[in-house]
GUDO-446868 format. One line per 4 residues: number of its first residue (from 1); their letters; for each residue x, y, z of C-alpha. Coordinates in nm, 3 decimals. Layout:
# residues N
NUM> a> X:Y:Z  ...
This chain:
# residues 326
1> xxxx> 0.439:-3.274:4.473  0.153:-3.200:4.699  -0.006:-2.849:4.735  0.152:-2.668:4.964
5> xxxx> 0.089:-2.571:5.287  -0.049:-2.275:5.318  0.089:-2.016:5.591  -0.026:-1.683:5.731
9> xxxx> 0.125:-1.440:6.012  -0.001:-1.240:6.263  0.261:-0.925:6.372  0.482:-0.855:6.112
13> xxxx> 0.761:-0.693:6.370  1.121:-0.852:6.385  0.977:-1.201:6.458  0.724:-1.166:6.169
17> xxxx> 0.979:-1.051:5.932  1.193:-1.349:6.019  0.882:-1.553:5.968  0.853:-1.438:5.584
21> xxxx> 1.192:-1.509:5.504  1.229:-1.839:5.638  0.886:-1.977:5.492  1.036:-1.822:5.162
25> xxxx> 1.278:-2.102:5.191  1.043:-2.409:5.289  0.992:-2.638:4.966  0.649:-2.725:5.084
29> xxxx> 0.502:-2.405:5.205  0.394:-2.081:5.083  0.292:-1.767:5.267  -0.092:-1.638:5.169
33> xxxx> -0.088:-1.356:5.415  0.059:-1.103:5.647  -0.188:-0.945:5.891  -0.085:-0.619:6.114
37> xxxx> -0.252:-0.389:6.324  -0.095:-0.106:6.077  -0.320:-0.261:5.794  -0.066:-0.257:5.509
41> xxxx> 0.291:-0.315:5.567  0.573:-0.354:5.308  0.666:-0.693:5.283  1.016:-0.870:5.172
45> xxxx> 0.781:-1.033:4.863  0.575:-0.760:4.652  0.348:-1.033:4.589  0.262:-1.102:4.945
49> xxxx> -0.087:-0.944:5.095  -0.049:-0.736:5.348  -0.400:-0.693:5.550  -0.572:-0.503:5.864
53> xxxx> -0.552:-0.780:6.127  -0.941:-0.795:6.180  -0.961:-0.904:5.808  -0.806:-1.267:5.972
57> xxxx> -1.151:-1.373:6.010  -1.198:-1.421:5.597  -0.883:-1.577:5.547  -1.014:-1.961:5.738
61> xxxx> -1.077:-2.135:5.332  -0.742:-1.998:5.280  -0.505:-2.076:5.522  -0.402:-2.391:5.670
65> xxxx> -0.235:-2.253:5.967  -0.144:-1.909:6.147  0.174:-1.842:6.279  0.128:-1.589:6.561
69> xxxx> 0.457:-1.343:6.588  0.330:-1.116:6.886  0.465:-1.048:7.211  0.399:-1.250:7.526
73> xxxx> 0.318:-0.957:7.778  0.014:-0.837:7.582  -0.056:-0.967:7.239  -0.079:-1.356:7.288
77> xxxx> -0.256:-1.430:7.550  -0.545:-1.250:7.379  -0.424:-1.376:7.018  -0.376:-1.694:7.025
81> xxxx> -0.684:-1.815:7.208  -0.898:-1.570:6.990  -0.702:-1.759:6.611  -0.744:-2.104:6.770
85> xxxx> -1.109:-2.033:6.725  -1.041:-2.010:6.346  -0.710:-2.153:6.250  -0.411:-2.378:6.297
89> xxxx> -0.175:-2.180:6.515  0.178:-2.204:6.654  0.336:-1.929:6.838  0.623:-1.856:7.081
93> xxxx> 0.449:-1.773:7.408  0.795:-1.739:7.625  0.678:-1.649:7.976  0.782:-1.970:8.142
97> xxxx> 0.575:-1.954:8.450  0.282:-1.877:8.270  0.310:-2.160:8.046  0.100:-2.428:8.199
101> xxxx> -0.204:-2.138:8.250  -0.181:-2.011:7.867  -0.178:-2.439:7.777  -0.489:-2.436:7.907
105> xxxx> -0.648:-2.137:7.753  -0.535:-2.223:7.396  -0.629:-2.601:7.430  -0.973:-2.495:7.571
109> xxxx> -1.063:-2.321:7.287  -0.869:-2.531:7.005  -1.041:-2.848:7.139  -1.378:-2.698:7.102
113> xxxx> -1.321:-2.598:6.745  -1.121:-2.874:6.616  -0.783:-2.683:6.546  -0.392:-2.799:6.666
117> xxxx> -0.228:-2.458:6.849  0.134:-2.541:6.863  0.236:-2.307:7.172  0.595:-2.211:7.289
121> xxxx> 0.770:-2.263:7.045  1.112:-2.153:6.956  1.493:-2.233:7.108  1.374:-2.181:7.506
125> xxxx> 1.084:-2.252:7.514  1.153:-2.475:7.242  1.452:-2.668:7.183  1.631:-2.615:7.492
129> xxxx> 1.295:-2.779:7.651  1.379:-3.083:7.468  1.709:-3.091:7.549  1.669:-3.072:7.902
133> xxxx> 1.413:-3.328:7.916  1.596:-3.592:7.717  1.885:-3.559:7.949  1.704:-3.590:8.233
137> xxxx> 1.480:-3.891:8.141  1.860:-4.044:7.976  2.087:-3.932:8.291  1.817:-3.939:8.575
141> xxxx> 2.075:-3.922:8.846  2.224:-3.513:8.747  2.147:-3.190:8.744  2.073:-2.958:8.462
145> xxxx> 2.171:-2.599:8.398  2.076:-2.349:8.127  2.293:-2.075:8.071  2.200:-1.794:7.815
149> xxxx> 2.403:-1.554:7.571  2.593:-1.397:7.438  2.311:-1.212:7.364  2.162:-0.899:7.352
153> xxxx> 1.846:-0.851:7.593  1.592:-0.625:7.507  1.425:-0.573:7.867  1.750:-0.467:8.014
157> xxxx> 1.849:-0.269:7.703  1.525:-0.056:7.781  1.574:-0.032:8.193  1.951:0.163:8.102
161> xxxx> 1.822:0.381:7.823  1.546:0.486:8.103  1.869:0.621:8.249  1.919:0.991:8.292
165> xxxx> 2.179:1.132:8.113  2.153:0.808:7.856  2.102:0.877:7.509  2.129:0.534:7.358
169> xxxx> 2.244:0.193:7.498  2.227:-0.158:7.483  2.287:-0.444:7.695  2.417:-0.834:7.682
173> xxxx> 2.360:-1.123:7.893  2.687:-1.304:7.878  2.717:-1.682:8.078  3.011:-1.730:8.315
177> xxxx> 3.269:-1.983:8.119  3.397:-2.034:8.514  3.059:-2.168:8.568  3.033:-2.347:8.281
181> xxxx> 3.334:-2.523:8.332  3.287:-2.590:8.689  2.952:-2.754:8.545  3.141:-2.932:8.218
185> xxxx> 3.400:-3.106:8.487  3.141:-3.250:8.642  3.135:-3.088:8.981  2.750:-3.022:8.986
189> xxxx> 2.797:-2.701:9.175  2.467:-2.483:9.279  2.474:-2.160:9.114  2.271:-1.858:9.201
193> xxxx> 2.171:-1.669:8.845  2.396:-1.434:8.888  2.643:-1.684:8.962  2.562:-1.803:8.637
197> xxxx> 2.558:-1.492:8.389  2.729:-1.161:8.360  2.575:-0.842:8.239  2.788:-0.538:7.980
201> xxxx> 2.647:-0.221:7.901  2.732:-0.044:7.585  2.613:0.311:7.633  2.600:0.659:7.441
205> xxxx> 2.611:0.983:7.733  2.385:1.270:7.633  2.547:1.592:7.606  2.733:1.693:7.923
209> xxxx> 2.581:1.386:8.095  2.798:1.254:8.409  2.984:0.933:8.280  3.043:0.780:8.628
213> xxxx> 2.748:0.863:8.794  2.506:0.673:8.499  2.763:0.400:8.546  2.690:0.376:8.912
217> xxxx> 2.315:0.436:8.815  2.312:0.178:8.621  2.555:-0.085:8.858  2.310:-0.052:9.134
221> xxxx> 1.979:-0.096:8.996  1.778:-0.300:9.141  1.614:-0.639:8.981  1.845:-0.592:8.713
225> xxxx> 2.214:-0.522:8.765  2.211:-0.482:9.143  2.320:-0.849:9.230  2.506:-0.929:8.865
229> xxxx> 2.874:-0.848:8.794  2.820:-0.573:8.540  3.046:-0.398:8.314  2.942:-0.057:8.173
233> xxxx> 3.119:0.094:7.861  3.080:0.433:7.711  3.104:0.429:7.302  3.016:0.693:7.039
237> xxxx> 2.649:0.672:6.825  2.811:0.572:6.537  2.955:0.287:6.729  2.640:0.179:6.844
241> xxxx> 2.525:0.196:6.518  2.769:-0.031:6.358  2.870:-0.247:6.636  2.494:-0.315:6.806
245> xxxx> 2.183:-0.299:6.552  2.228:-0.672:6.544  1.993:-0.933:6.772  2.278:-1.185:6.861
249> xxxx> 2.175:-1.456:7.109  2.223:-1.845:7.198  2.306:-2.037:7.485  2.404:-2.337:7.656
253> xxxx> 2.202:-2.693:7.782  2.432:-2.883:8.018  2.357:-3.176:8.200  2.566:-3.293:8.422
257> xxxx> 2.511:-3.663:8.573  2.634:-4.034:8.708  2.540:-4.346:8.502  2.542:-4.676:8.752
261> xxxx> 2.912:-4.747:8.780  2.968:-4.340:8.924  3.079:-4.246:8.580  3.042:-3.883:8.444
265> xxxx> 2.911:-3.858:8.161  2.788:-3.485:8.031  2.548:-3.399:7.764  2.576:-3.012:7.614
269> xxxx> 2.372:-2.841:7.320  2.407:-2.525:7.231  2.346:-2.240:7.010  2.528:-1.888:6.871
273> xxxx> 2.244:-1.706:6.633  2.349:-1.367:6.430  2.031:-1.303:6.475  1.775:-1.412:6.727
277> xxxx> 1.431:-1.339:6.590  1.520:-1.544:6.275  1.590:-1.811:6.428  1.329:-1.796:6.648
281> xxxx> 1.134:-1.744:6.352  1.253:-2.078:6.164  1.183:-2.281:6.457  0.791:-2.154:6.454
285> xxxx> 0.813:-2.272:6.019  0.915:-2.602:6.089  0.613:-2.638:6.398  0.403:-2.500:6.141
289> xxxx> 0.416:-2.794:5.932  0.372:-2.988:6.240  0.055:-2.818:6.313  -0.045:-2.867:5.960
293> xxxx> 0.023:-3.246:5.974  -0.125:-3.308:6.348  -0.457:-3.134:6.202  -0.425:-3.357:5.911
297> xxxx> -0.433:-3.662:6.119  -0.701:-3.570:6.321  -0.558:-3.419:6.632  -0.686:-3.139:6.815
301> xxxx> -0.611:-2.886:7.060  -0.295:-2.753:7.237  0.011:-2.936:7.201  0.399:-2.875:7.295
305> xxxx> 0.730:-2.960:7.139  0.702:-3.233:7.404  0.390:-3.350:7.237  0.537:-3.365:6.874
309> xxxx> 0.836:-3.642:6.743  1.068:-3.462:6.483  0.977:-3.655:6.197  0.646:-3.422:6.213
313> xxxx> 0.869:-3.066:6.212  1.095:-3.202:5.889  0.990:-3.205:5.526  1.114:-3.490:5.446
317> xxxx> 0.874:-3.824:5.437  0.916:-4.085:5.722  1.099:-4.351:5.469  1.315:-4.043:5.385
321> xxxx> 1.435:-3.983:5.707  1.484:-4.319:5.769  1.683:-4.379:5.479  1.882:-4.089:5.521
325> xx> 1.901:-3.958:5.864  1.832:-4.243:6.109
């Protein structure tokens, strides 16, 4: 056996946490570090470090790469480009429109230091990117549609708790199975997002707080729930508590198109995740190894999942996967 690769993360929140746990079950890797703004955290593993974030900077004999487990708004943009300078990285950047600008920051700086920065990586960005690419370069003659949830979304869970006379709430994004069926028989309907997804609000009142009126607060808000059919229910705190401290999530990849004799042929993948930051998190493991192996082989700068074959993700050897996969 080879020495292992040797892993460190940056943010030890939800995504970090998930991060621990799944390198914990990687034969090949082991995790050297957590680093946090909060300096010492408690970790799953006693044995773990937990250090100040600024104390990165002596870690560069020690690690072979960084896994970055920040948030896009704020922390990666300024992150990643600043660990590139020192370290292997892979992260999840998500913003989707910013992705081409942030590709360029990282690879500036990883290119002039030598490093790989796997960026945007998880299941969208991530694997759903593949999986809409492959169908389109297979079935070039269709049309694609991504459709997420069940899940719970934490930007529209914050806009109702901002709610007067809300005390605690959460809310789901939840696809349209009429629109995914109109898509799966091969009608290639266009469908507005809101054609596409359905919103439901799980919500605790404060005390004395007007039930239909934070409904219709809530129904009407614009940006969020304005233009979406959305359902609002009112449950109890211990129901939230036992029925919604979970981060469900998944989705759909459909491709819908005509090979040359007009026949339909569709291609699907999809997920359902009890929880989505550990998945997420397990995806950003397995690109951590590609990282690790990229830098091995001499390759530098910023690189995608389009950019990386899966043999490089798996631990398994190229004759292994050959001889038992292929």
């Amino acid at each position: 056996m080879t020495d292992k690769i040797k892993v460190g993360i940056i943010g030890y929140g939800n995504l970090g946490r998930g991060a621990e746990r799944a390198i914990s079950q990687q034969p090949d890797m082991e995790l050297v570090a957590v680093f946090s703004r909060r300096g010492t955290v408690q970790t799953f593993d006693q044995h773990v470090k937990s250090v100040h974030i600024d104390e990165a900077k002596n870690f560069q004999d020690k690690i072979d790469v960084m896994i970055l487990c920040g948030g896009s708004a704020t922390d990666l943009p300024e992150q990643t480009p600043q660990f590139a300078a020192m370290f292997n990285t892979v992260d999840s950047f998500d913003t989707h429109a910013n992705i081409p600008e942030y590709y360029e920051s990282v690879d500036q700086v990883a290119q002039a230091s030598g490093k790989t920065s796997v960026i945007s990586v998880g299941w969208d960005p991530g694997l759903f990117s593949i999986n809409r690419v492959m169908s389109e370069a297979v079935l070039i003659d269709g049309n694609t549609y991504t459709f997420w949830g069940k899940g719970l979304s934490q930007g529209h869970s914050d806009a109702v708790r901002r709610v007067e006379g809300v005390k605690a709430g959460v809310q789901y994004t939840i696809p349209s199975e009429e629109a995914m069926d109109r898509v799966r028989a091969g009608e290639n309907p266009e469908l507005s997002t809101s054609e596409k997804h359905k919103r439901e609000c799980f919500i605790v009142l404060e005390e004395g707080a007007n039930a239909e009126q934070v409904a219709e607060t809530i129904k009407t808000m614009p940006n969020y729930f304005a233009d979406y059919d959305t359902a609002v229910h009112f449950i109890t705190e211990e129901e939230l508590d036992r029925d919604h401290t979970a981060m469900p999530h998944g989705g759909f990849v459909i491709h819908s198109g005509k090979t040359g004799a007009g026949n339909d042929q569709i291609v699907e993948f999809s997920l359902k995740l009890d929880s989505n930051p550990e998945f997420t998190a397990s995806v950003l493991v397995a690109y951590a190894r590609a990282a690790y192996r990229l830098h091995q082989e001499g390759q530098k700068g910023a690189k995608t999942v389009y950019d990386i074959g899966p043999g490089y993700i798996h631990p398994a050897s190229p004759a292994e996967l050959r001889k038992n996969f292929l």
